[in-house]
C-alpha positions in Angstrom: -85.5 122.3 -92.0 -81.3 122.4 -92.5 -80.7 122.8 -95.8 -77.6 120.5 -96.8 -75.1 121.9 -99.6 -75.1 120.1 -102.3 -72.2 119.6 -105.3 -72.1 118.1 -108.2 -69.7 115.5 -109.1 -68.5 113.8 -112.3 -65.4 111.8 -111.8 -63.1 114.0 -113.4 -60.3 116.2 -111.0 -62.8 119.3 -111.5 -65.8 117.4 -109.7 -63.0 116.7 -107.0 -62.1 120.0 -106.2 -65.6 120.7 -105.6 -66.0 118.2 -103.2 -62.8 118.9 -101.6 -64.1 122.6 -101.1 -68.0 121.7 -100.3 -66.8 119.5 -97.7 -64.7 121.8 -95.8 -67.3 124.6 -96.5 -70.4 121.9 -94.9 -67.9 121.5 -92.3 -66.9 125.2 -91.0 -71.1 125.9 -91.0 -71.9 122.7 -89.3 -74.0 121.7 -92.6 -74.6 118.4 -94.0 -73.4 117.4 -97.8 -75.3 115.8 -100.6 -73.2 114.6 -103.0 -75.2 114.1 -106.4 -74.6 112.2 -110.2 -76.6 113.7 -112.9 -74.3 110.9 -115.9 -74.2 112.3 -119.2 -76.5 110.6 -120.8 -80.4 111.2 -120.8 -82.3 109.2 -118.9 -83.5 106.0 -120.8 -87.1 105.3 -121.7 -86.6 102.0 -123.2 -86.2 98.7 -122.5 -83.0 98.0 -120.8 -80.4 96.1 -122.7 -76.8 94.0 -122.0 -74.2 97.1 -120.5 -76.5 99.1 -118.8 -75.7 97.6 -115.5 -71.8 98.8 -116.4 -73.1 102.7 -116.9 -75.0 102.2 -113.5 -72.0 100.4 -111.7 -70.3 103.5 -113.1 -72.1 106.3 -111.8 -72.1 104.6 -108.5 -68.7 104.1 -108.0 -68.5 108.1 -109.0 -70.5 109.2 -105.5 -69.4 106.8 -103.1 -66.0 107.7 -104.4 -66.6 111.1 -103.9 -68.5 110.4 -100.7 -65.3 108.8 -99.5 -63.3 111.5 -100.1 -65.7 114.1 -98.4 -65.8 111.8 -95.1 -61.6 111.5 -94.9 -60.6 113.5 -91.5 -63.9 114.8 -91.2 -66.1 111.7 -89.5 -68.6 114.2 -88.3 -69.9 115.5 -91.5 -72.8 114.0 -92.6 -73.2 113.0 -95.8 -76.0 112.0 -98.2 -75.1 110.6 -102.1 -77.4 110.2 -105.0 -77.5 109.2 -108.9 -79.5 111.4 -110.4 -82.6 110.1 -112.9 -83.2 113.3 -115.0 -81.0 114.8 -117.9 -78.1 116.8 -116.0 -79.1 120.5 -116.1 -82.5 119.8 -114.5 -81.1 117.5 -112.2 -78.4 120.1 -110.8 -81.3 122.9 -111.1 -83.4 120.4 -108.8 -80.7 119.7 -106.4 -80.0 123.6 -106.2 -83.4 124.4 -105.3 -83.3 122.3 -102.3 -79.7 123.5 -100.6 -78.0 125.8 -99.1 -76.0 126.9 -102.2 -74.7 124.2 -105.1 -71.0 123.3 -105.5 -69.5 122.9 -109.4 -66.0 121.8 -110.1 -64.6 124.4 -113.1 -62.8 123.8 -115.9 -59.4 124.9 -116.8 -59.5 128.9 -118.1 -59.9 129.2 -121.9 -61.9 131.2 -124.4 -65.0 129.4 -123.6 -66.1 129.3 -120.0 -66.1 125.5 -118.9 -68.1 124.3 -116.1 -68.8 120.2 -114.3 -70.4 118.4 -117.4 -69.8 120.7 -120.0 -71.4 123.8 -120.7 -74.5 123.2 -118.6 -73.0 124.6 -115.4 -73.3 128.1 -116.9 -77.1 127.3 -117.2 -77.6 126.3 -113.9 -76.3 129.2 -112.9 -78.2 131.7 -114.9 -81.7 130.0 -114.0 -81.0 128.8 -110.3 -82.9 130.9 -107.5 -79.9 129.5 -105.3 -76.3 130.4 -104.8 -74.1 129.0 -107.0 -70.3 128.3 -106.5 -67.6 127.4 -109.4 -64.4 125.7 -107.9 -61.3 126.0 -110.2 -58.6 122.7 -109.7 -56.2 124.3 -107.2 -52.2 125.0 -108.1 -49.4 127.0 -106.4 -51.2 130.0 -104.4 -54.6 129.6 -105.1 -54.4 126.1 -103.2 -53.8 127.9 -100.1 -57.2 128.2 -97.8 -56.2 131.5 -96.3 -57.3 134.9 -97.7 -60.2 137.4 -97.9 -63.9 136.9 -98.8 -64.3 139.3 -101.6 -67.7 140.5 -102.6 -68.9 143.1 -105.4 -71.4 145.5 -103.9 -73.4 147.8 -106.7 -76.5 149.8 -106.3 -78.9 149.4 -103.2 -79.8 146.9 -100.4 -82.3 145.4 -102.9 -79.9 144.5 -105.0 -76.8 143.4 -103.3 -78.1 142.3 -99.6 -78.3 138.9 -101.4 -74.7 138.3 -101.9 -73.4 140.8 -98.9 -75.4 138.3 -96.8 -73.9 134.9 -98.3 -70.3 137.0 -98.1 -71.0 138.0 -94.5 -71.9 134.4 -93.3 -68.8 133.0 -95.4 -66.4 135.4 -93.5 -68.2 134.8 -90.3 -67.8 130.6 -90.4 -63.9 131.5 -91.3 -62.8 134.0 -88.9 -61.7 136.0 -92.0 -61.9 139.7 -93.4 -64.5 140.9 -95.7 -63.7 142.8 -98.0 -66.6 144.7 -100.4 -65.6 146.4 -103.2 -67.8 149.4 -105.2 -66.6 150.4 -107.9 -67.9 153.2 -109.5 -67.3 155.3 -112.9 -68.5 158.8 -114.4 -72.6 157.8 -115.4 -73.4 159.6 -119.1 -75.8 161.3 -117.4 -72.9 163.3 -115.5 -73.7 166.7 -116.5 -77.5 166.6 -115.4 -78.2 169.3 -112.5 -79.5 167.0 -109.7 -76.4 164.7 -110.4 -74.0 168.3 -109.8 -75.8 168.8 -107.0 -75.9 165.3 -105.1 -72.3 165.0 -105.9 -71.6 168.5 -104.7 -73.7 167.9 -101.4 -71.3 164.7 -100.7 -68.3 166.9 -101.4 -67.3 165.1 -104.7 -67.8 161.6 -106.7 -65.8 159.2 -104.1 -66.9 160.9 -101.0 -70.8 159.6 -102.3 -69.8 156.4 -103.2 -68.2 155.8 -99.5 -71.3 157.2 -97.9 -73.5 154.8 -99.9 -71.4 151.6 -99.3 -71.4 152.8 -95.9 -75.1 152.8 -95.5 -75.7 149.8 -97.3 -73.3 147.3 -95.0 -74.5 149.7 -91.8 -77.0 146.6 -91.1 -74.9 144.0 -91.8 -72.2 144.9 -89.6 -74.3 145.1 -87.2 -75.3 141.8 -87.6 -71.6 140.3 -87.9 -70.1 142.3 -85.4 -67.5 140.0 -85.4 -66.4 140.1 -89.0 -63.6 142.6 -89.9 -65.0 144.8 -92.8 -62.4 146.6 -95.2 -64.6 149.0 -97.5 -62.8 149.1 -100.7 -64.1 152.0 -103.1 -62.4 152.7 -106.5 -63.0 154.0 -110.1 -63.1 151.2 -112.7 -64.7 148.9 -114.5 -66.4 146.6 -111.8 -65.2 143.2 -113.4 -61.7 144.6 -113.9 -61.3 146.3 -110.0 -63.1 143.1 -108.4 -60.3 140.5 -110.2 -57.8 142.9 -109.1 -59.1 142.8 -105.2 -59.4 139.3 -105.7 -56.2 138.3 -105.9 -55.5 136.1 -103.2 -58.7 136.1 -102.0 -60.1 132.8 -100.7 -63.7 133.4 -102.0 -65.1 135.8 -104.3 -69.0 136.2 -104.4 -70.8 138.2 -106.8 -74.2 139.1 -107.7 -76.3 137.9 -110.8 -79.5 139.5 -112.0 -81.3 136.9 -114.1 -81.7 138.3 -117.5 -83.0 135.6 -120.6 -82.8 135.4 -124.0 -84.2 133.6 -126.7 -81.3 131.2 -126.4 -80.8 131.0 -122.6 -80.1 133.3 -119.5 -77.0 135.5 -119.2 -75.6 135.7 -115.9 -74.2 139.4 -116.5 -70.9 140.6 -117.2 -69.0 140.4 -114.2 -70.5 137.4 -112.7 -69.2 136.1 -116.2 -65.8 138.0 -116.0 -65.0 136.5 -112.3 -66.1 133.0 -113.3 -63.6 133.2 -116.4 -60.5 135.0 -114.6 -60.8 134.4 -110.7 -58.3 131.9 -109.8 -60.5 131.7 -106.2 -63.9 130.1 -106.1 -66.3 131.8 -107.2 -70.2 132.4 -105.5 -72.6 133.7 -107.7 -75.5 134.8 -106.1 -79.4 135.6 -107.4 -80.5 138.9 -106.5 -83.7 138.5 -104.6 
């Protein structure tokens, strides 16, 4: 069964930046869209009283809205829109599940990460098993389509085949580069023998991080033969030396290991550090 690629939508110019980008994104995969409306307010459990029919009106008008802007110069795409009964996080959680990835307009950057009906974006994201991308309002350069698809790459294949794979197809349905970018810094557990010795046997601490980005995208450029692959290696905090190759990317995708707390789940500090700063959209993606 496809799996469409659903986005979230709201009304505001957020929730139409995402649709802008989920679109065009359904579009170059050959993918169909499901736009869906999860209105602020809970879902009633009591009699229905005079005004209701507006708030219903209302969210109506929000997806076909959005639905008409999806279908503009792009009569091919097919395209599925629904109001959504549940309260909104468990809604977008439910649509999630069910796609190819989820599409949620971002606020403007501030000290407090905004996402598509408030704060509950950043749950979604720290609880879906699906890939999750945050779309900024575009202005000046980072409205331009063109550019790289960025992607972190730390540890193993068990951890980062997950998001090298979404990165891979991304770069694949655009005909653009990939770059993936390790960044790597001095462990505390530098002086330890076997660590001297490893690090001695690869001829120094940058030669071993190349050969172990190398053998971790070995498979997948076999698989994408046709993507261009720059390997990008460089000491650094990993949040601070993927912004910086992000520049004027088109697509950054990172990696999230779900981690919870006794007042939510934490998506990790550089998924949280590229959804703050990248001016790109941003994929975050659950480790398997």
């Amino acid at each position: 069964m496809t799996r469409a690629i659903a986005v979230g939508v709201d009304g505001s110019p957020a929730s139409t930046a995402a649709v802008d980008w989920a679109a065009r994104e359904a579009t170059l995969r050959g993918l169909p869209l499901r736009i869906v409306h999860a209105p602020w307010w809970e879902p009633r459990d009591f009699p229905v009283v005079e005004g209701d029919d507006a708030l219903d009106r209302a969210a109506e008008a929000v997806v076909s809205g959005a639905r008409e802007r999806a279908v503009d110069g792009r009569p091919e795409l097919a395209v599925t829109t629904e109001v959504l009964t549940e309260a909104p996080v468990p809604a977008l959680l439910g649509a999630a599940r069910g796609a190819e990835m989820l599409v949620l307009g971002s606020r403007a950057q501030g000290p407090v990460l905004g996402f598509l009906l408030g704060s509950h974006g950043q749950q979604v994201i720290a609880h879906t098993p699906r890939p999750v991308v945050s779309v900024r309002v575009p202005s000046g350069a980072a409205a331009a389509q063109g550019g790289e698809v960025v992607v972190g790459q730390q540890g193993g294949a068990e951890d980062s085949d997950p998001a090298l794979g979404f990165a891979f197809e991304a770069a694949a349905a655009r005909g653009a580069t990939l770059r993936v970018v390790r960044a790597w810094s001095l462990p505390p557990f530098y002086a330890y023998p076997e660590f001297l010795r490893r690090t001695d046997e690869a001829g120094g601490l940058e030669p071993m991080e190349r050969t172990a980005l190398a053998e971790v995208l070995a498979p997948w450029r076999k698989r994408f033969p046709e993507v261009p692959v720059v390997e990008h290696v460089e000491i650094g905090s990993a949040g601070q030396v993927l912004l910086a190759a992000a520049g004027g990317a088109a697509l950054l995708v990172v990696g999230r290991r779900a981690r919870y707390t006794p007042t939510g789940g934490l998506i990790g500090s550089v998924a949280h550090a590229a959804l703050h700063h990248a001016h790109c959209p941003v994929a975050v993606v659950p480790h398997a």
